[in-house]
PDB file as gemmi writes it, atoms N, CA and C in Angstrom:
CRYST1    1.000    1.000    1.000  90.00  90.00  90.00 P 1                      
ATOM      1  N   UNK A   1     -19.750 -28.915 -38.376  1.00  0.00           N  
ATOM      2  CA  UNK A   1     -20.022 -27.516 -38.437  1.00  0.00           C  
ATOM      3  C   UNK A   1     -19.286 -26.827 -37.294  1.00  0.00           C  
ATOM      4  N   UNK A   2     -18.514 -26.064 -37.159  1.00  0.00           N  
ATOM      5  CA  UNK A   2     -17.984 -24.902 -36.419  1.00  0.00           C  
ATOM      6  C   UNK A   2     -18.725 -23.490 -36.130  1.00  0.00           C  
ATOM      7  N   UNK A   3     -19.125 -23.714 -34.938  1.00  0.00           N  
ATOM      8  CA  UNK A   3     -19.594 -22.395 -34.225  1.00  0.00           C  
ATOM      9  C   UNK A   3     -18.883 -21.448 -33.406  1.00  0.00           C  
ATOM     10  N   UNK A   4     -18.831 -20.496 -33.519  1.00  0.00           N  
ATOM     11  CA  UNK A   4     -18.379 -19.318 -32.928  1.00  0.00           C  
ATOM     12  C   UNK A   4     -19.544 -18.997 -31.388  1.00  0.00           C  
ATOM     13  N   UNK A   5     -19.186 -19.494 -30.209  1.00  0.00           N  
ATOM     14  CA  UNK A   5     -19.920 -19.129 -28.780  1.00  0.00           C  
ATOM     15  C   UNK A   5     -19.785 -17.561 -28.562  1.00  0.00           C  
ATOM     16  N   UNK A   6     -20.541 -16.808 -28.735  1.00  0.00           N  
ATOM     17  CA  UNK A   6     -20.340 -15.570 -29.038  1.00  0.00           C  
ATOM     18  C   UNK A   6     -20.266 -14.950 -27.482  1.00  0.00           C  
ATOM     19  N   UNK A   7     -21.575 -15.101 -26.508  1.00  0.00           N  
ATOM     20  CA  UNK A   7     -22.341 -14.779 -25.028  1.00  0.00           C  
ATOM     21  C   UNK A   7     -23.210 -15.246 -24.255  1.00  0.00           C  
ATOM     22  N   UNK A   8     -23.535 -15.146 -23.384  1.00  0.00           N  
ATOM     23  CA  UNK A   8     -24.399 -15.911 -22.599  1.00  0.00           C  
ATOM     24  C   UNK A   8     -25.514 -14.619 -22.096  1.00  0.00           C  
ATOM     25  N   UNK A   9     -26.302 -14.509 -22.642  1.00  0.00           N  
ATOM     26  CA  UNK A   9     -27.545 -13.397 -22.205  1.00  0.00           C  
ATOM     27  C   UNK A   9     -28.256 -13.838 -20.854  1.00  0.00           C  
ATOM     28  N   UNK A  10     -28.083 -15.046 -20.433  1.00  0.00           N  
ATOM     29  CA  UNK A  10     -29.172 -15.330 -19.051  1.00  0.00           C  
ATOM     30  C   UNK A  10     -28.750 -14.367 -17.562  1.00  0.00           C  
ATOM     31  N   UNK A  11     -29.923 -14.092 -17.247  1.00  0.00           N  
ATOM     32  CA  UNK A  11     -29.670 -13.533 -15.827  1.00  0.00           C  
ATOM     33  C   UNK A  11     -28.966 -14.090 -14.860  1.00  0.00           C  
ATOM     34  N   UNK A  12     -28.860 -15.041 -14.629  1.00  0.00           N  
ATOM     35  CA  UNK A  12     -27.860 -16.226 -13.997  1.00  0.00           C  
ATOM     36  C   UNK A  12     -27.865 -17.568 -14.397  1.00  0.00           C  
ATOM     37  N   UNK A  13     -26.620 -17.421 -15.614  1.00  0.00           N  
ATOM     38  CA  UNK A  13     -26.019 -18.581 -16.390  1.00  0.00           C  
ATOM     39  C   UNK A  13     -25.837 -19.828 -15.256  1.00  0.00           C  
ATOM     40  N   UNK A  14     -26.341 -20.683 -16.202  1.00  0.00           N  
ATOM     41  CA  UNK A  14     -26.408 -22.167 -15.473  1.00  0.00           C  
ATOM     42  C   UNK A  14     -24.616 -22.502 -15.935  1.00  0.00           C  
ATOM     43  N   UNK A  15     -23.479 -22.673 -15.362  1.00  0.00           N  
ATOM     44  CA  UNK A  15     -21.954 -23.565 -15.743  1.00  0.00           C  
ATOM     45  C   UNK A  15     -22.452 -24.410 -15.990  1.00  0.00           C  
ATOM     46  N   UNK A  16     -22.674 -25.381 -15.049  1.00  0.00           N  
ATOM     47  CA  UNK A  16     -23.192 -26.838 -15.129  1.00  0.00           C  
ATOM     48  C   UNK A  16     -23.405 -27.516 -16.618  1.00  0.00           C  
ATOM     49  N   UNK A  17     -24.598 -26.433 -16.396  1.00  0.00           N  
ATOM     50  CA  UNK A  17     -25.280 -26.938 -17.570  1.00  0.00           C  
ATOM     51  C   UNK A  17     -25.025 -26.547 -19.142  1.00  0.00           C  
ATOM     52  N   UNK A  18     -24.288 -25.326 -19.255  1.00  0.00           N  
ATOM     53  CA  UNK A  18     -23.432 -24.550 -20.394  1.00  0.00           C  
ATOM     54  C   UNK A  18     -22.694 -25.571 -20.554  1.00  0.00           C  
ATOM     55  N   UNK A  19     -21.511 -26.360 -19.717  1.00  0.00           N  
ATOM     56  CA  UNK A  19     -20.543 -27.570 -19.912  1.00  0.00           C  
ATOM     57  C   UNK A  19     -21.191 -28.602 -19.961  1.00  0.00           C  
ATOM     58  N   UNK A  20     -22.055 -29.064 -19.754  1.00  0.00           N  
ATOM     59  CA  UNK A  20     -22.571 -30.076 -20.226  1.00  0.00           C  
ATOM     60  C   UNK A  20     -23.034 -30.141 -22.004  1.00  0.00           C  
ATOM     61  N   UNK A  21     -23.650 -29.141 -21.860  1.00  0.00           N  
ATOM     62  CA  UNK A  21     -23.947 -29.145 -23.445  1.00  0.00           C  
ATOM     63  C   UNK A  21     -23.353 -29.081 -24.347  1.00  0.00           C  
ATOM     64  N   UNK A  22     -22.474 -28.456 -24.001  1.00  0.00           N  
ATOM     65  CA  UNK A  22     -20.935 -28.353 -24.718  1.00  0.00           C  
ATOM     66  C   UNK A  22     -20.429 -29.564 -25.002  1.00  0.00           C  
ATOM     67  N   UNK A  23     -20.268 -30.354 -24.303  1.00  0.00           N  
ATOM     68  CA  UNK A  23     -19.806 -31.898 -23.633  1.00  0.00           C  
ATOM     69  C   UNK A  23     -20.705 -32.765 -24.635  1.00  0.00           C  
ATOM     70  N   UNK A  24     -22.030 -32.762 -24.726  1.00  0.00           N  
ATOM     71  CA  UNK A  24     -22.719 -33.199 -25.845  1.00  0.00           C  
ATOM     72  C   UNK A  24     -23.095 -33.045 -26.985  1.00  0.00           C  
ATOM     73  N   UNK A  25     -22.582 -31.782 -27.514  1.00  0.00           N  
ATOM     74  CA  UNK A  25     -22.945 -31.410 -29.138  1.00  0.00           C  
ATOM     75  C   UNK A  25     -21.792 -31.511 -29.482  1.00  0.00           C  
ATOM     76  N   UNK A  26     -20.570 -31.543 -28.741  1.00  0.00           N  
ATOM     77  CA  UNK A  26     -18.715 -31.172 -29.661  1.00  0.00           C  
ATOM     78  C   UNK A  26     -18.506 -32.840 -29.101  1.00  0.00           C  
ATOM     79  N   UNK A  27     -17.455 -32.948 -29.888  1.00  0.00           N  
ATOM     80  CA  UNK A  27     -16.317 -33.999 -29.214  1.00  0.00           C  
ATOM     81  C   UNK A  27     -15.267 -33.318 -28.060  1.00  0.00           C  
ATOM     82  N   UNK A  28     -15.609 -32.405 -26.610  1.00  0.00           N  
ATOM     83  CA  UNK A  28     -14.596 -31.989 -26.210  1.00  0.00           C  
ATOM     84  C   UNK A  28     -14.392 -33.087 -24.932  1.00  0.00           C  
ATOM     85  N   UNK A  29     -13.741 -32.844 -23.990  1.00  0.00           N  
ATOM     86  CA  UNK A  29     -13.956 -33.822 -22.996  1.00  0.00           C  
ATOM     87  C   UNK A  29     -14.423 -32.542 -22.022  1.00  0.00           C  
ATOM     88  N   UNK A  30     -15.109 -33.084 -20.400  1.00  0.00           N  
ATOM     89  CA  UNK A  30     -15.677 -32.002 -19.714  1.00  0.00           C  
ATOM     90  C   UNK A  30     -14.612 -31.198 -19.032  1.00  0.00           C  
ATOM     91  N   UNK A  31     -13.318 -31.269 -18.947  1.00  0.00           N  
ATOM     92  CA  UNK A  31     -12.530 -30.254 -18.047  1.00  0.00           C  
ATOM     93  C   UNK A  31     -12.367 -29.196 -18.985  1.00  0.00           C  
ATOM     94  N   UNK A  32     -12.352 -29.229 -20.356  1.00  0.00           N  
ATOM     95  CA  UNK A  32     -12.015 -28.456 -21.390  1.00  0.00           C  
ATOM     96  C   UNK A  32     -13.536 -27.569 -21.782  1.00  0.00           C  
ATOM     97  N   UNK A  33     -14.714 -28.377 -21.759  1.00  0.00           N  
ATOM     98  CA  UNK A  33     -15.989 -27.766 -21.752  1.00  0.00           C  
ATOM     99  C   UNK A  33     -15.792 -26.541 -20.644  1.00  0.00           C  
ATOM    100  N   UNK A  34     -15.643 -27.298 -19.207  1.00  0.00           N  
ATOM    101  CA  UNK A  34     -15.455 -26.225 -17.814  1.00  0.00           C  
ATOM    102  C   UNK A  34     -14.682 -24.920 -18.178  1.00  0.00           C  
ATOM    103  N   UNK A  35     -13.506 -25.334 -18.823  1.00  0.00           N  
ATOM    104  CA  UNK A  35     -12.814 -24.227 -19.209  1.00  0.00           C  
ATOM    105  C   UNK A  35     -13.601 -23.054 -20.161  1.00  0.00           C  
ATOM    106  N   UNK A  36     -13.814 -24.007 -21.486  1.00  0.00           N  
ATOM    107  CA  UNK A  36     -14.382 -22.832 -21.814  1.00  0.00           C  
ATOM    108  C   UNK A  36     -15.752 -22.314 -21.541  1.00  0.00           C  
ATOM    109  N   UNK A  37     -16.419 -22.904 -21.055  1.00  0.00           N  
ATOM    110  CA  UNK A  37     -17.618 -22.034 -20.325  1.00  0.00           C  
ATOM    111  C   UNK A  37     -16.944 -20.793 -19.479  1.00  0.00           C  
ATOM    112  N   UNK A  38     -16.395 -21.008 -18.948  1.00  0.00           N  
ATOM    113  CA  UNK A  38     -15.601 -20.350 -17.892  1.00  0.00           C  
ATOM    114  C   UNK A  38     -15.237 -18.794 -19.028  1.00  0.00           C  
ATOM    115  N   UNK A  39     -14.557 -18.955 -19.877  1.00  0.00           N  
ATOM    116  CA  UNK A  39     -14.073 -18.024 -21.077  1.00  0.00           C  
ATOM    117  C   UNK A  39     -14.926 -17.597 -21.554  1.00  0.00           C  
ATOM    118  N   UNK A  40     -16.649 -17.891 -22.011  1.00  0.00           N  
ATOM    119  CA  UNK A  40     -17.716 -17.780 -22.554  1.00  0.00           C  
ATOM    120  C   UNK A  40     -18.316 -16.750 -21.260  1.00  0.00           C  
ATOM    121  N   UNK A  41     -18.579 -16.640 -20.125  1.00  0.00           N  
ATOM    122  CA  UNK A  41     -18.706 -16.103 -19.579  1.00  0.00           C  
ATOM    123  C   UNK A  41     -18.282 -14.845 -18.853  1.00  0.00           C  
ATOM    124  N   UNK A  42     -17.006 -14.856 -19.363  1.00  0.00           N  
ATOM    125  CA  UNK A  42     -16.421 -13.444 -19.071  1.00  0.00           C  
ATOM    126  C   UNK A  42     -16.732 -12.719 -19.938  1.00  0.00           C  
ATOM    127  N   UNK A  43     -16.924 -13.251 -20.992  1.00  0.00           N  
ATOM    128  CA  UNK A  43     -17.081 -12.278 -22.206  1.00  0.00           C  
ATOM    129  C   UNK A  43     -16.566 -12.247 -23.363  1.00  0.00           C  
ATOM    130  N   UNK A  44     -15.765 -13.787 -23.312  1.00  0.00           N  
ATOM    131  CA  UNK A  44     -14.615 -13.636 -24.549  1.00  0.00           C  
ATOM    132  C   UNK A  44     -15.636 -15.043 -25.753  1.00  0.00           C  
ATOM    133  N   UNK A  45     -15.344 -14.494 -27.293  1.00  0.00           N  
ATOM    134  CA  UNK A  45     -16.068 -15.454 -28.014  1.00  0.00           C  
ATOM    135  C   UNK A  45     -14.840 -17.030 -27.845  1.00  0.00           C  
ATOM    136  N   UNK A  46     -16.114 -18.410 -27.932  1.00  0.00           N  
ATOM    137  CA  UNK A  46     -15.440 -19.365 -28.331  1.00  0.00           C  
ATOM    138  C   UNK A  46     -15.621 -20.346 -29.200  1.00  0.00           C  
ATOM    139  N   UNK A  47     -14.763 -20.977 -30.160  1.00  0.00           N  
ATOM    140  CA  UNK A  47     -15.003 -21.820 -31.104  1.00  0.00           C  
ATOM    141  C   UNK A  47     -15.593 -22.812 -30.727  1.00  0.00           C  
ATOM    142  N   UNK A  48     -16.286 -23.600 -31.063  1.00  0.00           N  
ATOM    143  CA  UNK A  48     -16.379 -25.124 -30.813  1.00  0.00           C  
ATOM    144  C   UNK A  48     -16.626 -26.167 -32.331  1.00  0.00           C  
ATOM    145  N   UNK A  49     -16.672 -27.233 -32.293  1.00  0.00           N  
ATOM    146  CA  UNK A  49     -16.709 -28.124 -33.689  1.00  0.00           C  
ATOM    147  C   UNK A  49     -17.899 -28.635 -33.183  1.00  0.00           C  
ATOM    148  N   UNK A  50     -19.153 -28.617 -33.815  1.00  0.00           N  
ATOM    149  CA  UNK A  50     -20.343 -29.869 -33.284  1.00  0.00           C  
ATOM    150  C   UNK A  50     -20.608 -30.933 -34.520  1.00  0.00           C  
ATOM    151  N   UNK A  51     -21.205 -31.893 -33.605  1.00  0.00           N  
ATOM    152  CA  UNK A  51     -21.311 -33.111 -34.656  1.00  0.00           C  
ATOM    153  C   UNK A  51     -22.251 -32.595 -35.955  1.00  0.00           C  
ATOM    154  N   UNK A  52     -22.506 -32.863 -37.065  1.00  0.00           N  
ATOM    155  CA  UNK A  52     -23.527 -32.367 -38.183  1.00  0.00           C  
ATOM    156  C   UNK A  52     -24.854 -33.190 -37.509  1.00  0.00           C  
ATOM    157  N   UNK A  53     -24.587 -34.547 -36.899  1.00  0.00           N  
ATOM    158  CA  UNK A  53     -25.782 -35.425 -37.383  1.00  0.00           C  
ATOM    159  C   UNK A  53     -27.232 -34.561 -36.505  1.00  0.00           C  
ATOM    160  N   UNK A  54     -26.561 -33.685 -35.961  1.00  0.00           N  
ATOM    161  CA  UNK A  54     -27.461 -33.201 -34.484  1.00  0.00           C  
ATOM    162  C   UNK A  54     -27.262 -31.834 -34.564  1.00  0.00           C  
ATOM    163  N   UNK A  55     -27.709 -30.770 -35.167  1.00  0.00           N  
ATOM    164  CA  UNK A  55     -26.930 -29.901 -35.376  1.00  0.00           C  
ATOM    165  C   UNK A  55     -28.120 -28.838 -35.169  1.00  0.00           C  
ATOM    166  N   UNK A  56     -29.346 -29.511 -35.581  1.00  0.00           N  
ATOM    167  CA  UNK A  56     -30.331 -28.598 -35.022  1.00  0.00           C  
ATOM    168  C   UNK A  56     -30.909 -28.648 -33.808  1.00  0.00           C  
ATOM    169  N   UNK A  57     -30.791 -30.011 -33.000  1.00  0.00           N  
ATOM    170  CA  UNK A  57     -30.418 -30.074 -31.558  1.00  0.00           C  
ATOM    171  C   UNK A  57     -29.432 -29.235 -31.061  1.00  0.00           C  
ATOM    172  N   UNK A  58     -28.416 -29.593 -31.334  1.00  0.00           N  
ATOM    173  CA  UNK A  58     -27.373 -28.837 -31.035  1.00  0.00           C  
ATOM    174  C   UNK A  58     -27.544 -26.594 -30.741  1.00  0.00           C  
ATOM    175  N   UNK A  59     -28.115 -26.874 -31.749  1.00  0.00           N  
ATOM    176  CA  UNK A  59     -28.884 -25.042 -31.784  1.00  0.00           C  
ATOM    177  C   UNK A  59     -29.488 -24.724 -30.810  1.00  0.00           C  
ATOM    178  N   UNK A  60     -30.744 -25.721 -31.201  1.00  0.00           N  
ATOM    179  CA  UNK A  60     -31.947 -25.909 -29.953  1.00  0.00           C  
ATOM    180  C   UNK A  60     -31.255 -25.473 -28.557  1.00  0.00           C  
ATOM    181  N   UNK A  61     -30.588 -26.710 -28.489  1.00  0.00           N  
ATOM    182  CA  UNK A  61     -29.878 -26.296 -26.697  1.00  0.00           C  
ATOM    183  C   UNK A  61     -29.195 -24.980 -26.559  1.00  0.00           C  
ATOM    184  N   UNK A  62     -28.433 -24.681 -27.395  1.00  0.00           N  
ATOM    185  CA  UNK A  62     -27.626 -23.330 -27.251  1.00  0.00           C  
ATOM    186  C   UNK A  62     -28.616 -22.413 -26.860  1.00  0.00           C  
ATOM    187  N   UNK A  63     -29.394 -21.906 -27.592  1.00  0.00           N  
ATOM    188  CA  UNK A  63     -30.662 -20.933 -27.503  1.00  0.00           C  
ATOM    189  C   UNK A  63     -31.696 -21.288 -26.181  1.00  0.00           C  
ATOM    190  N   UNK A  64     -32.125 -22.425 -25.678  1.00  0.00           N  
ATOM    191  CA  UNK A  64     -32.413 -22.442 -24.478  1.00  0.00           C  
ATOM    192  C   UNK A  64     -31.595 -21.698 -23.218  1.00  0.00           C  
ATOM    193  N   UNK A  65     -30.350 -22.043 -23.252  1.00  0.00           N  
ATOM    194  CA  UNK A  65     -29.096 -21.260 -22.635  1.00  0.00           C  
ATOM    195  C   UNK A  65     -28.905 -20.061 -22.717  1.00  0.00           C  
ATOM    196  N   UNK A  66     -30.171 -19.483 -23.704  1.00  0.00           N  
ATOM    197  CA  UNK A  66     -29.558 -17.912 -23.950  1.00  0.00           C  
ATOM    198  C   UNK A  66     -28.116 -17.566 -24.468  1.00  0.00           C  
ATOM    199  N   UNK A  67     -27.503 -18.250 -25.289  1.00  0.00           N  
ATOM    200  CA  UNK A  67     -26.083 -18.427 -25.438  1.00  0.00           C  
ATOM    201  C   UNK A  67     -26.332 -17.865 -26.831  1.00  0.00           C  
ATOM    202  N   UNK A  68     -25.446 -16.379 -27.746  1.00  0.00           N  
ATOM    203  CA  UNK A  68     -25.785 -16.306 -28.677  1.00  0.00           C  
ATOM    204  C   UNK A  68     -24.348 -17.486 -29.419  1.00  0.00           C  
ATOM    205  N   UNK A  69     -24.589 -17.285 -30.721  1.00  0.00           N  
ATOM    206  CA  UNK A  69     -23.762 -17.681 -31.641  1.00  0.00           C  
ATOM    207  C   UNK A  69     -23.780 -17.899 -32.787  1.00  0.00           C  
ATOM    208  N   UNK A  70     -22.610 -17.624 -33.715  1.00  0.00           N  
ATOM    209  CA  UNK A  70     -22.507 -17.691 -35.232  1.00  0.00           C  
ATOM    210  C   UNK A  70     -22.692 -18.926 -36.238  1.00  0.00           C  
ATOM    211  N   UNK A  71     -22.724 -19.022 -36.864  1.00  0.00           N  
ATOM    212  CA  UNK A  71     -22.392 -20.259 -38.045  1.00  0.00           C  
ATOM    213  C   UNK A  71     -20.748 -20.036 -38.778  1.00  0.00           C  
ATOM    214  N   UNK A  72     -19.827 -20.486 -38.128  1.00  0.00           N  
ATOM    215  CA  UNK A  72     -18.651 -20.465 -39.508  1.00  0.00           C  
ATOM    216  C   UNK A  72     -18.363 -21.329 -40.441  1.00  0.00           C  
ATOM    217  N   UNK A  73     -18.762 -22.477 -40.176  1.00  0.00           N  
ATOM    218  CA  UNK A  73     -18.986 -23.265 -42.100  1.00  0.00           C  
ATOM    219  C   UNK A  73     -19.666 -24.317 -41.681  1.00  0.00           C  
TER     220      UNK A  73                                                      
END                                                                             
């Protein structure tokens, strides 16, 4: 499934922990997570691919993060 990382609504976004999660729902490696957290936080939307088998985990965590985001297929 492909998600669209739309924003980060928290009063003071955890990096750390935004790249980490990232790091565990996609196949990315973590310098590329860093990056785009980094891009997610300025304000710009970002793609990511997450695994299906975990996908409502995968949600779960986003939304703890205050992180909005789309469904694109």
């Amino acid at each position: 499934m492909k998600l669209n990382l739309l924003s980060c609504d928290a009063h003071r976004p955890d990096r750390r922990a935004i790249s980490k999660c990232m790091v565990e729902i996609s196949s990315i490696s973590g310098s590329l997570a860093n990056e785009l957290t980094d891009i997610l936080l300025e304000g710009d939307a970002v793609d990511i691919e997450v695994d299906d088998k975990n996908t409502a985990t995968s949600l779960r965590a986003l939304r703890k993060l205050s992180i909005d985001y789309e469904i694109i297929e």
